[in-house]
Kinemage of the C-alpha trace (Angstrom):
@kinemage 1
@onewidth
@group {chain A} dominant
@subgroup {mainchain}
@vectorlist {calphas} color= white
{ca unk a 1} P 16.198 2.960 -16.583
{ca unk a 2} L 13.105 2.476 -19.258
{ca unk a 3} L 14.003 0.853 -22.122
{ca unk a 4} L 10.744 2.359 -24.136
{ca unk a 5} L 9.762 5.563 -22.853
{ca unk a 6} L 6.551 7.367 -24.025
{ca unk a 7} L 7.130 10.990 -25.202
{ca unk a 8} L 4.953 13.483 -25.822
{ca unk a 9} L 5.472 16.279 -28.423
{ca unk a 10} L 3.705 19.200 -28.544
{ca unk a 11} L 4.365 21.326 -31.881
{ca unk a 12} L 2.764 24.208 -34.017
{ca unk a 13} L 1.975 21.751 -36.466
{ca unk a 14} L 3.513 18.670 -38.305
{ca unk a 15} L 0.531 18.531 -40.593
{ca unk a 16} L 1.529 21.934 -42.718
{ca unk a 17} L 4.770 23.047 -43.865
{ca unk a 18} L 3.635 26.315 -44.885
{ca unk a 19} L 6.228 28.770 -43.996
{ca unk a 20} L 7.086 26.133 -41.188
{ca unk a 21} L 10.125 24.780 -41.387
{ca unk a 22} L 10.435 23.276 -37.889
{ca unk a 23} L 7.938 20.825 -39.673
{ca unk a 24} L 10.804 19.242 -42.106
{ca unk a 25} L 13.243 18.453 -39.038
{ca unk a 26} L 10.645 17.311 -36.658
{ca unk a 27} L 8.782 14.942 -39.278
{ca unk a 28} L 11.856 12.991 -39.435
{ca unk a 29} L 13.194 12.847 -35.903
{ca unk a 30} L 9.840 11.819 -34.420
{ca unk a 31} L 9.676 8.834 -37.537
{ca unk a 32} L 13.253 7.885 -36.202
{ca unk a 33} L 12.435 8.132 -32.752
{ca unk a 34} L 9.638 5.926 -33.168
{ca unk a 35} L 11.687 3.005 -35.193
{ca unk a 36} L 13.540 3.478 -32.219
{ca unk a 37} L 11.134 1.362 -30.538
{ca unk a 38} L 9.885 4.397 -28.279
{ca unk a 39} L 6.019 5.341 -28.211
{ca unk a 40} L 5.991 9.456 -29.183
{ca unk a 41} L 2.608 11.116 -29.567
{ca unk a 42} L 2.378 14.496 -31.267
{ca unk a 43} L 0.344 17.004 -30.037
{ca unk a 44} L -1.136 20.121 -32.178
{ca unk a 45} L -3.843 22.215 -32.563
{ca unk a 46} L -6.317 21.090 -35.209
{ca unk a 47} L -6.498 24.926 -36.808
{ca unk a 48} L -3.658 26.714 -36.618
{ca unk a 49} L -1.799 29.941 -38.699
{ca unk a 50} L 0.167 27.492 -41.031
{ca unk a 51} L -2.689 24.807 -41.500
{ca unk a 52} L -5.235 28.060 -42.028
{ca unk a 53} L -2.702 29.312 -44.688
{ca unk a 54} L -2.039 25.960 -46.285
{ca unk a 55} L -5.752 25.315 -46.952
{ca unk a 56} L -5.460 28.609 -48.689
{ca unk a 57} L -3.322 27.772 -51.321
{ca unk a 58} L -3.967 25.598 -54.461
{ca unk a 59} L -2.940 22.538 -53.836
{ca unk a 60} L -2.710 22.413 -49.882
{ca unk a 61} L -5.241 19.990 -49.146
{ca unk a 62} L -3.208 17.529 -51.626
{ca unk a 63} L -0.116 18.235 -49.731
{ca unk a 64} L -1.951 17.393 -46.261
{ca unk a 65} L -2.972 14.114 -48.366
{ca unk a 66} L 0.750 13.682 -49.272
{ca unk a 67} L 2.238 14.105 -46.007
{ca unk a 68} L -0.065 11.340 -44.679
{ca unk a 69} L 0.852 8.959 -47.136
{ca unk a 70} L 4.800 9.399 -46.750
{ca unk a 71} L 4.143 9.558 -42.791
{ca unk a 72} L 1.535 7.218 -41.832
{ca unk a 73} L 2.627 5.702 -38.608
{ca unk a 74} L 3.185 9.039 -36.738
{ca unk a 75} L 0.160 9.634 -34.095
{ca unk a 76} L -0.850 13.357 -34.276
{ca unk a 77} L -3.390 14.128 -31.120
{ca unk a 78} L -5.081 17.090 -32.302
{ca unk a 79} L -6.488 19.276 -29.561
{ca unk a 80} L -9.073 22.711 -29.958
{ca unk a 81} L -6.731 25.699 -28.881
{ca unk a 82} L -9.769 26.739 -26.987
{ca unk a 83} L -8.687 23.652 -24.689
{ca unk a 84} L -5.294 25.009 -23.957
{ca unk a 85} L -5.686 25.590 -20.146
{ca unk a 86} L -7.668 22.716 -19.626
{ca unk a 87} L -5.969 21.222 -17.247
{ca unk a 88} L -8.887 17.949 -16.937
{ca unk a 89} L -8.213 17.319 -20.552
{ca unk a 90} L -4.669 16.956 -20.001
{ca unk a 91} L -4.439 15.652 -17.353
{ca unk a 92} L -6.158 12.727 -18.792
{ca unk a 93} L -3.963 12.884 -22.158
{ca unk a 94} L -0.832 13.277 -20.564
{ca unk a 95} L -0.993 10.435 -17.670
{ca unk a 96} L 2.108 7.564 -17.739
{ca unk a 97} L 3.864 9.800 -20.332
{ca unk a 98} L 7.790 9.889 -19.014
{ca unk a 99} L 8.857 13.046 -21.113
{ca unk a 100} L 7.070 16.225 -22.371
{ca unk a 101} L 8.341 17.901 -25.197
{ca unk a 102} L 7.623 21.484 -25.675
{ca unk a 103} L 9.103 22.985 -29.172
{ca unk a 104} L 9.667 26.605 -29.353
{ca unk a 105} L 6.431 27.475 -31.685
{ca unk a 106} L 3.922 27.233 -29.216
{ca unk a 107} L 1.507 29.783 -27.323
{ca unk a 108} L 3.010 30.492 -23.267
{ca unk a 109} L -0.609 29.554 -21.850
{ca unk a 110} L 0.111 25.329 -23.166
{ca unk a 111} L 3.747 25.608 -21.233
{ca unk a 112} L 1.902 27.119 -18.297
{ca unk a 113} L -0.654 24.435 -17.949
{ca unk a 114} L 1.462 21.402 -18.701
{ca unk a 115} L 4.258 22.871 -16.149
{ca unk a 116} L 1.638 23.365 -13.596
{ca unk a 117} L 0.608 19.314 -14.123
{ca unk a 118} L 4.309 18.334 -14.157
{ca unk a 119} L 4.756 17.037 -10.688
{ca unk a 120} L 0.868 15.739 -10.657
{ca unk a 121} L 1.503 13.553 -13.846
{ca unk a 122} L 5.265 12.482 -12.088
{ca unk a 123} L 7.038 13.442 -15.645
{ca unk a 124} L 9.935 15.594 -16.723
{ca unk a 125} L 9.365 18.484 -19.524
{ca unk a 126} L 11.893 19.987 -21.587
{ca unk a 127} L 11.857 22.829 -24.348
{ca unk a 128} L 12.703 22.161 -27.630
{ca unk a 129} L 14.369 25.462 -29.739
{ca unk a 130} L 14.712 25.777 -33.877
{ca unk a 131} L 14.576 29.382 -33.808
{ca unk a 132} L 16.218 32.415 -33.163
{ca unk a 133} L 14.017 34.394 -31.015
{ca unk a 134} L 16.131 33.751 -28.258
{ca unk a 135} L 18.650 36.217 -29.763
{ca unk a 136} L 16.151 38.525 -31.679
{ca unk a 137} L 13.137 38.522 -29.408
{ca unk a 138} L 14.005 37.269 -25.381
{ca unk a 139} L 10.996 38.475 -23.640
{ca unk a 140} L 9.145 36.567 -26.333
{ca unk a 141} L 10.814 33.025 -24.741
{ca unk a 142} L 10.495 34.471 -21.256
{ca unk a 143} L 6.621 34.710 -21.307
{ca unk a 144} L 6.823 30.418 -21.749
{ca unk a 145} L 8.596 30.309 -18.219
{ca unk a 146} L 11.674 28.189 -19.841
{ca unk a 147} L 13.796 28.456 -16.634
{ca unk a 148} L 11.026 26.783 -15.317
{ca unk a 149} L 11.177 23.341 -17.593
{ca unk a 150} L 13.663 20.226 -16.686
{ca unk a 151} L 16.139 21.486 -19.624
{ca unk a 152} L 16.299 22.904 -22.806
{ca unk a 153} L 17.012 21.409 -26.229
{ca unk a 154} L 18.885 23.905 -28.698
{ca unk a 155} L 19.751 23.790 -32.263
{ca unk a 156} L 22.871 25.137 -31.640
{ca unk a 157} L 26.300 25.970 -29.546
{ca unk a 158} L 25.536 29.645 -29.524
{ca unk a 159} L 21.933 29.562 -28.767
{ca unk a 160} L 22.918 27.044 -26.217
{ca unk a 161} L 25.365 29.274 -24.448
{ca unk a 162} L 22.149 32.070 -24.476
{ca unk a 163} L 20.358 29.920 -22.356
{ca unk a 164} L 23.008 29.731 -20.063
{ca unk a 165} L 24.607 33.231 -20.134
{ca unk a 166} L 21.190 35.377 -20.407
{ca unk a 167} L 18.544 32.667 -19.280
{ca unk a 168} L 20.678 31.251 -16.020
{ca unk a 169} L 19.486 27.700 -17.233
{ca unk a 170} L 22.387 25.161 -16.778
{ca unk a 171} L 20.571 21.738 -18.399
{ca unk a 172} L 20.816 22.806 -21.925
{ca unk a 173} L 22.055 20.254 -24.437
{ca unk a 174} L 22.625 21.050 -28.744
{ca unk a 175} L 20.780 19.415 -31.194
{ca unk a 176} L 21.063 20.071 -34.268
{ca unk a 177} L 18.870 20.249 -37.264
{ca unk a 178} L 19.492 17.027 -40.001
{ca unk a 179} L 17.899 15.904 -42.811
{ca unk a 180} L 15.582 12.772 -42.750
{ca unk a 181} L 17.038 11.293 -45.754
{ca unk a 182} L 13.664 8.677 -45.880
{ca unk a 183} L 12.504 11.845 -47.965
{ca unk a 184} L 15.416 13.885 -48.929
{ca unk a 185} L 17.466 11.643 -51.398
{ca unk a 186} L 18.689 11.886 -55.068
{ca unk a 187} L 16.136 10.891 -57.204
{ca unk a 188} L 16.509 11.018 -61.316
{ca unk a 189} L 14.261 13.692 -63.372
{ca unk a 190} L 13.310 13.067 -66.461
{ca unk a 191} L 14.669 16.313 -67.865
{ca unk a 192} L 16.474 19.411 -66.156
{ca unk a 193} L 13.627 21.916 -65.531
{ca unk a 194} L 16.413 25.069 -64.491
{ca unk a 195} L 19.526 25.832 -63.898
{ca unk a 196} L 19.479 27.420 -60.726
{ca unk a 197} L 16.710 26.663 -58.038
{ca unk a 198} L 16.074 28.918 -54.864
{ca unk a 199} L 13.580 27.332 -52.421
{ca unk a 200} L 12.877 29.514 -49.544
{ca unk a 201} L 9.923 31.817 -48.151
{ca unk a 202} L 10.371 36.258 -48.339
{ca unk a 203} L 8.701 36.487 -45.508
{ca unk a 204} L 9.609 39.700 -43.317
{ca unk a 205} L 12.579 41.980 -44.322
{ca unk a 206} L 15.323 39.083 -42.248
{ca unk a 207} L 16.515 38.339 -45.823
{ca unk a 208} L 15.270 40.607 -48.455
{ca unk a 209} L 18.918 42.333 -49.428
{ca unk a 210} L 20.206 39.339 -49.543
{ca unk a 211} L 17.510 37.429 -51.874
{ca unk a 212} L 18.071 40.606 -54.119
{ca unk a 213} L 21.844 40.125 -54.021
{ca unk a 214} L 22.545 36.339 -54.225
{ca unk a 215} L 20.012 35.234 -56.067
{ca unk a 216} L 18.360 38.270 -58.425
{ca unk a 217} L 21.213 40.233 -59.323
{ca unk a 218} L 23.291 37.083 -60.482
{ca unk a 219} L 19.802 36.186 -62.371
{ca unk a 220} L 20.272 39.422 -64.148
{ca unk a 221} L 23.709 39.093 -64.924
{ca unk a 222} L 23.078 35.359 -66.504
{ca unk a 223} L 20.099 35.930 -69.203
{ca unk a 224} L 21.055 32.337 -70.577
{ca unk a 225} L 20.226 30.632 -67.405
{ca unk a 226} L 17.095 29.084 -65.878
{ca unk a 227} L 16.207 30.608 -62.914
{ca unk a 228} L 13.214 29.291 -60.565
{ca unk a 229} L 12.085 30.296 -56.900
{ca unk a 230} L 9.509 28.431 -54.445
{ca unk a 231} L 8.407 29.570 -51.568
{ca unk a 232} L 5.535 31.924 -50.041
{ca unk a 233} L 4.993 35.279 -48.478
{ca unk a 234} L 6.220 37.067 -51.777
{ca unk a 235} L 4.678 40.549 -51.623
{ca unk a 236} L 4.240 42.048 -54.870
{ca unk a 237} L 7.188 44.088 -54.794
{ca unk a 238} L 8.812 40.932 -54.481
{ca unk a 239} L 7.544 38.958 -57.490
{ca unk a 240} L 7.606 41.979 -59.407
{ca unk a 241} L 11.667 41.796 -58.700
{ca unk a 242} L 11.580 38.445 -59.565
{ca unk a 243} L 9.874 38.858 -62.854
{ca unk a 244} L 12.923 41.904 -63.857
{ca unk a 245} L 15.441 39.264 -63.104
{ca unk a 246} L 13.531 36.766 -65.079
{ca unk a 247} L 13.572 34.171 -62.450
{ca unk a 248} L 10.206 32.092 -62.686
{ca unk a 249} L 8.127 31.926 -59.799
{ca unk a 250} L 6.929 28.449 -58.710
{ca unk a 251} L 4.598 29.470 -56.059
{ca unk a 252} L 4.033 27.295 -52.718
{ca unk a 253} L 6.194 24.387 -52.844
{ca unk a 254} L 5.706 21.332 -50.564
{ca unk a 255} L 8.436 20.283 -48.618
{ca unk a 256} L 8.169 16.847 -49.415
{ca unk a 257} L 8.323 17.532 -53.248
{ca unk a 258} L 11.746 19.320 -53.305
{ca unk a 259} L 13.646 16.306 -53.679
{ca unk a 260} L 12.185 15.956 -57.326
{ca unk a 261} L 12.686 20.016 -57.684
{ca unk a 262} L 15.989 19.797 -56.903
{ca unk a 263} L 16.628 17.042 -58.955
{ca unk a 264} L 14.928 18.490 -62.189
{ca unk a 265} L 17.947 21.561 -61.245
{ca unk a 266} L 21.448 21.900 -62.292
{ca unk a 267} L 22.434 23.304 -58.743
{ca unk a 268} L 20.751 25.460 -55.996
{ca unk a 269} L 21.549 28.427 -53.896
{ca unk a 270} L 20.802 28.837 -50.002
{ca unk a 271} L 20.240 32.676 -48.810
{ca unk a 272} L 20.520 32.592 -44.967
{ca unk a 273} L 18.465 34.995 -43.117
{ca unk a 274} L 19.821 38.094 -41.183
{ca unk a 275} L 19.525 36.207 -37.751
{ca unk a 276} L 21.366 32.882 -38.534
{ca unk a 277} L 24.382 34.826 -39.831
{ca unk a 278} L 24.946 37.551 -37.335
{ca unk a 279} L 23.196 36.052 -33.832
{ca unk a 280} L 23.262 32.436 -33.929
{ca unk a 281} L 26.222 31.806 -35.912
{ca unk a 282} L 27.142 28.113 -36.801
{ca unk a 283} L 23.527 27.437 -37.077
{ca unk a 284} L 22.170 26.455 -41.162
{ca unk a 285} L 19.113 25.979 -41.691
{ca unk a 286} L 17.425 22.908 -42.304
{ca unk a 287} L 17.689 23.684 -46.223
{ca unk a 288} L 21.122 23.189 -46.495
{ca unk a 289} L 21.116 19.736 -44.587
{ca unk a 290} L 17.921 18.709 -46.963
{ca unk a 291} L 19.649 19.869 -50.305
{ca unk a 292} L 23.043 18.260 -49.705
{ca unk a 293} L 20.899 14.492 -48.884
{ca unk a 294} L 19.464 15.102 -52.325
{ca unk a 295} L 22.828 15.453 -53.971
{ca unk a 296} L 22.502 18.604 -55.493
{ca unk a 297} L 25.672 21.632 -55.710
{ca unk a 298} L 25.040 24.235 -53.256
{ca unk a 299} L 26.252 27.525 -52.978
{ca unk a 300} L 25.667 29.724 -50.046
{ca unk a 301} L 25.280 33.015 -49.246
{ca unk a 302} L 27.808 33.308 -46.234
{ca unk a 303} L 27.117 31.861 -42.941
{ca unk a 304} L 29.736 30.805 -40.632
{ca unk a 305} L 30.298 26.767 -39.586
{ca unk a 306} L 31.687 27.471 -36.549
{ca unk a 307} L 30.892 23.979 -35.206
{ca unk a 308} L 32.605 22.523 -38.398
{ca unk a 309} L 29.168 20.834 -38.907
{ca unk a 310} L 30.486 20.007 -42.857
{ca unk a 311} L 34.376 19.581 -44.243
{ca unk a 312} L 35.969 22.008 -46.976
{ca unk a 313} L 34.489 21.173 -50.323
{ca unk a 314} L 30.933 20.106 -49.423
{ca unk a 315} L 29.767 23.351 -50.309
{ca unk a 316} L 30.299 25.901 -51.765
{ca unk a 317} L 30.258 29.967 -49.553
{ca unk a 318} L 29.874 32.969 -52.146
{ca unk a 319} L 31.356 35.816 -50.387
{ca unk a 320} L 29.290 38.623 -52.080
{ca unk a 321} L 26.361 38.555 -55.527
{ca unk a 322} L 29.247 38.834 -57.542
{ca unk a 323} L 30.972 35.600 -56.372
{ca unk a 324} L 27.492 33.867 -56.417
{ca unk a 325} L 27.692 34.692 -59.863
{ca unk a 326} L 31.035 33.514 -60.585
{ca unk a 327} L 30.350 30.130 -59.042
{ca unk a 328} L 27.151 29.569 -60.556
{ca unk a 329} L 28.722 29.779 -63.936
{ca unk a 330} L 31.877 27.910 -63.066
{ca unk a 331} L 29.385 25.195 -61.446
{ca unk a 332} L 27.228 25.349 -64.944
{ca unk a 333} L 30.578 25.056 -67.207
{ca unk a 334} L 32.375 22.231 -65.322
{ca unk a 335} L 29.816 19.826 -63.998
{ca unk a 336} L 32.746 17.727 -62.793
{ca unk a 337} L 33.628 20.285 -60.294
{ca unk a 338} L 29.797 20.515 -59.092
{ca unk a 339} L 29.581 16.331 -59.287
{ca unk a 340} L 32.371 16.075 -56.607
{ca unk a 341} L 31.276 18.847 -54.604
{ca unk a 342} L 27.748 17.239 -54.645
{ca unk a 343} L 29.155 13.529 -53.632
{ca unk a 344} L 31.096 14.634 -51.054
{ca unk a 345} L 28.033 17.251 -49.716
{ca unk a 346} L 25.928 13.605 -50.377
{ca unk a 347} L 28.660 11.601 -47.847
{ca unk a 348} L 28.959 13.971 -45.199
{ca unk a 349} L 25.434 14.302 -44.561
{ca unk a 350} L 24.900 10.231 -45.054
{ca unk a 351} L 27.860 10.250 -42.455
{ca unk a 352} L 26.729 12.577 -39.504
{ca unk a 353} L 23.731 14.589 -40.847
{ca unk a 354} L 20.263 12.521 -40.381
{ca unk a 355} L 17.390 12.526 -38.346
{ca unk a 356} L 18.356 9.018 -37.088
{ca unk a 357} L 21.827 10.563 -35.935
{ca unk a 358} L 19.830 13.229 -33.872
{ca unk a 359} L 17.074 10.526 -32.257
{ca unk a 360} L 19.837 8.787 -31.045
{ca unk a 361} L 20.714 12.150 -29.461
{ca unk a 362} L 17.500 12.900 -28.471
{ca unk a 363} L 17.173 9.361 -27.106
{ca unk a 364} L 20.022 9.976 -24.737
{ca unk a 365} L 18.666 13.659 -23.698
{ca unk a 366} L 15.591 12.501 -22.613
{ca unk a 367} L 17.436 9.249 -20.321
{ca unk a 368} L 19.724 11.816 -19.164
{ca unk a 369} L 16.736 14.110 -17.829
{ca unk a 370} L 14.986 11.282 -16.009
{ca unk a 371} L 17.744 10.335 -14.388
């Protein structure tokens, strides 16, 4: 059995965290994997749809900047995407590597190539999934030939029962998301900048209801509160919405600034999209792991913990806009009741919920494959 192993990740990007929030999670368990005395390499595309559309906005070059100065010992390989199939070039990259990491986020014609090399470079490859097209789009995940990979790593019980029920694939392990709490801690403001802080992207229409009925309407219905949003791919219908319910709009946000956001806020709110409420229940997304390290008051839209990842009182669920409203105030009025729900949030995560919990995981997943 190796003691080090040398692992190779291949992601969308780590770089940019515009509207990619695989990039929060994976930051932090490839920094913990690596002070676990293993050599990872991270693989990505030097141009790619979240690094064109971070250059784009103000202030995305600093945030590149930023990320390299909070991150500087992970070893990003960046590769053309005109190179994918080129099957010389890895071949030469990839040699005395034990374990190949694919995530999720990646074009089918990389898996192709690297599973055609597999049994030339004498390594095991496994699939890495933080998202829910497994549920919403299948044929999407079929095109990377997962069944063909040496197991599967899901962030989550139910999207790990998919692979085995619909995909026939019986080495699937969970892993799930955590908070790499090198980053996401409380930190002290100088002043309270809101009251209420949503950070989170429009995107498509997997959430739009919802953002209008957790997070505007309440807005509305609390004229003496601050209310902010973050977050990109706001249409204008959107941010006009946003400008009725008088909730200031922040713009892009980078991840590794929201610590400071959430500490310049009273409390924050997490609106779960359509697909982690209905297909992969028990799965939250990395926001609510990142919020809780930073020892703010959450309240949630609801979303089901069927795997009991946090204990009664670490947040709080708001069954409906009108109960989001209700514990907003309540929250706001008795900041006793939002301190203790914010400690104990704090413990739980500090107790079971960091990227150094999940590379110990991920540690034992890949010994367990190259068995």
């Amino acid at each position: 059995m190796l003691d080090k192993m040398r692992i190779a990740y291949f992601v969308h990007s780590l770089r940019s965290d515009w509207n990619n929030g695989n990039a929060h999670f994976l930051r932090g368990l490839v920094r913990e994997v690596c002070a676990r005395q293993h050599e990872l390499i991270v693989f990505e595309p030097r141009m790619a749809w979240s690094m064109d559309n971070l250059l784009a906005e103000v202030g995305g070059k600093a945030a590149i900047v930023q990320f390299q100065e909070i991150y500087p010992e992970l070893i990003i390989q960046e590769y053309e995407t005109a190179e994918i199939g080129n099957h010389s070039m890895w071949r030469e990259a990839l040699k005395n590597f034990d374990v190949i990491v694919i995530h999720e986020w990646n074009p089918p014609p990389l898996a192709h190539a690297l599973l055609e090399l597999r049994d030339e470079l004498g390594c095991r490859i496994l699939f890495h999934d933080t998202h829910h097209r497994t549920t919403s789009s299948p044929k999407q995940i079929r095109l990377l030939r997962v069944d063909r990979f040496d197991g599967v790593i899901a962030f989550g019980d139910m999207l790990r029962s998919a692979y085995r029920n619909s995909f026939g694939i019986s080495k699937v392990w969970t892993l799930h998301e955590a908070a790499d709490t090198t980053v996401f801690r409380p930190l002290e403001a100088a002043a309270k900048q809101q009251h209420v802080v949503w950070i989170g992207n429009w995107g498509d229409e997997e959430r739009s209801h919802e953002i209008r009925e957790f997070l505007l309407r309440p807005a509305e219905a609390l004229q003496h509160r601050k209310f902010a949003a973050y977050g990109v791919r706001y249409p204008h219908e959107a941010l006009q919405q946003l400008c009725l319910a008088k909730v200031r709009y922040g713009g892009y946000l980078s991840n590794l600034d929201a610590p400071l956001v959430y500490a310049e806020s009273e409390l924050t709110v997490h609106v779960p999209r359509q697909h982690y409420v209905r297909s992969i229940k028990g799965v939250p997304t990395i926001r609510v792991f990142e919020a809780l390290a930073c020892k703010v008051p959450l309240i949630s839209a609801p979303w089901d913990d069927t795997e009991h990842l946090f204990r009664e009182g670490d947040l709080t669920i708001a069954a409906n806009g009108e109960h989001m409203r209700e514990a907003i105030e309540r929250m706001l009025e008795h900041p006793d009741i939002a301190s203790e729900q914010a400690s104990r949030g704090h413990a739980t995560v500090l107790a079971r919920h960091t990227c150094a919990h999940r590379a110990e995981v991920f540690e034992e997943i890949c010994r367990e494959v190259l068995q």
